[in-house]
C-alpha positions as CSV (number, residue, x, y, z in Angstrom):
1,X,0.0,0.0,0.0
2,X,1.6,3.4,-0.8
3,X,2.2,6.0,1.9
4,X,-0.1,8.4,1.8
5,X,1.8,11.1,3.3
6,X,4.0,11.0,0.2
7,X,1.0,11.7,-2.4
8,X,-0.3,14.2,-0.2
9,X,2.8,16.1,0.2
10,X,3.4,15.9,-3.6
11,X,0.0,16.7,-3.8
12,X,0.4,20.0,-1.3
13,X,3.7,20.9,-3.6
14,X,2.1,21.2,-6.7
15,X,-1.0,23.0,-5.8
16,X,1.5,25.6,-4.3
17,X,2.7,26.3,-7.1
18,X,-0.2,26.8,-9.1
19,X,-1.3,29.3,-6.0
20,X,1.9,31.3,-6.7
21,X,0.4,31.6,-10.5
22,X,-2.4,34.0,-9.7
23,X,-1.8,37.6,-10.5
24,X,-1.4,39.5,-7.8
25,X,-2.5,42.4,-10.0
26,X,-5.6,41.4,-10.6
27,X,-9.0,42.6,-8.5
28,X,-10.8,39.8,-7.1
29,X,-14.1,40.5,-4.6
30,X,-12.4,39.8,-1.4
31,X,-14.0,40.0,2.2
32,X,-15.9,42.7,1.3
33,X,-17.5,41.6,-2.1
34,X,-18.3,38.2,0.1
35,X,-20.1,40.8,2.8
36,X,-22.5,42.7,0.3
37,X,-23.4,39.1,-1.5
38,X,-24.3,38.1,2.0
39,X,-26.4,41.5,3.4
40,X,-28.1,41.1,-0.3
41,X,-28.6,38.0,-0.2
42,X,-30.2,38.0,3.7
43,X,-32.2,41.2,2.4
44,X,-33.8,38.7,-0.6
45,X,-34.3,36.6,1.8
46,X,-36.4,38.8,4.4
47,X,-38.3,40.2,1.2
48,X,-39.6,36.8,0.5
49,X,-40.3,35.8,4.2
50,X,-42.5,39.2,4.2
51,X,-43.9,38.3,0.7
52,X,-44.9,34.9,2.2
53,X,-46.6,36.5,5.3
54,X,-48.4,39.3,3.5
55,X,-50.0,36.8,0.7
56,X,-51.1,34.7,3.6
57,X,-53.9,37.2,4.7
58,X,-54.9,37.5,1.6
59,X,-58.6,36.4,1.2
60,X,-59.3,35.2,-2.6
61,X,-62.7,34.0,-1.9
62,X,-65.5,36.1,-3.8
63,X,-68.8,37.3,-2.3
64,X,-71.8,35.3,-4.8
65,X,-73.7,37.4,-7.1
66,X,-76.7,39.1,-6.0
67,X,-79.9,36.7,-7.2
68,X,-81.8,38.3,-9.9
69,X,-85.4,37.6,-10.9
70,X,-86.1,35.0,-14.0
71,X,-88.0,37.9,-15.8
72,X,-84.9,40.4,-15.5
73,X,-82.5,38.1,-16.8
74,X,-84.7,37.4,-19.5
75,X,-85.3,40.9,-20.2
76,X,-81.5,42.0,-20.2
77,X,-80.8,39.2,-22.7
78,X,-82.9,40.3,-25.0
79,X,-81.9,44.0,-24.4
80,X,-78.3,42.5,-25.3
81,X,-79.3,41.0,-27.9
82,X,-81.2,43.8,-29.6
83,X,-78.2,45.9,-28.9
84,X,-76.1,43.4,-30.9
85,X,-78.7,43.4,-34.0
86,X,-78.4,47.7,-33.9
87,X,-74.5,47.3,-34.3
88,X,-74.1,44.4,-36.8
């Protein structure tokens, strides 16, 4: 069985020396690009949270109709479709 200290330490040397290949001249985020990702994503988070509770009390039930007489509805549908007959 090979030593597995050996393959890790060979391991740990050549992944040092791709970490040496990064250009230090280049911007990367940093601490403080990590801190706004977090405070927006904690703000997205509370949105939704407040989103959830708000669409909770929400009532999407409907009041029924008012009941109308048999004679008015029959009157009204024929006022409709007189009103149709004048237009086309």
């Amino acid at each position: 069985m090979p030593d597995m200290s050996a393959s890790a330490s060979l391991a740990m040397t050549q992944l040092a020396t791709l970490a040496k290949e990064v250009d230090e001249d280049k911007v990367t985020p940093g601490v403080l690009g990590f801190i706004v990702f977090a405070v927006m994503a904690l703000a997205v988070w509370g949105l939704m949270k407040s989103m959830n509770r708000h669409m909770s009390r929400v009532d999407f039930k409907e009041s029924p109709e008012p009941q109308t007489d048999a004679g008015d509805s029959q009157d009204s549908a024929a006022a409709g479709s007189s009103a149709k007959r004048q237009q086309g």
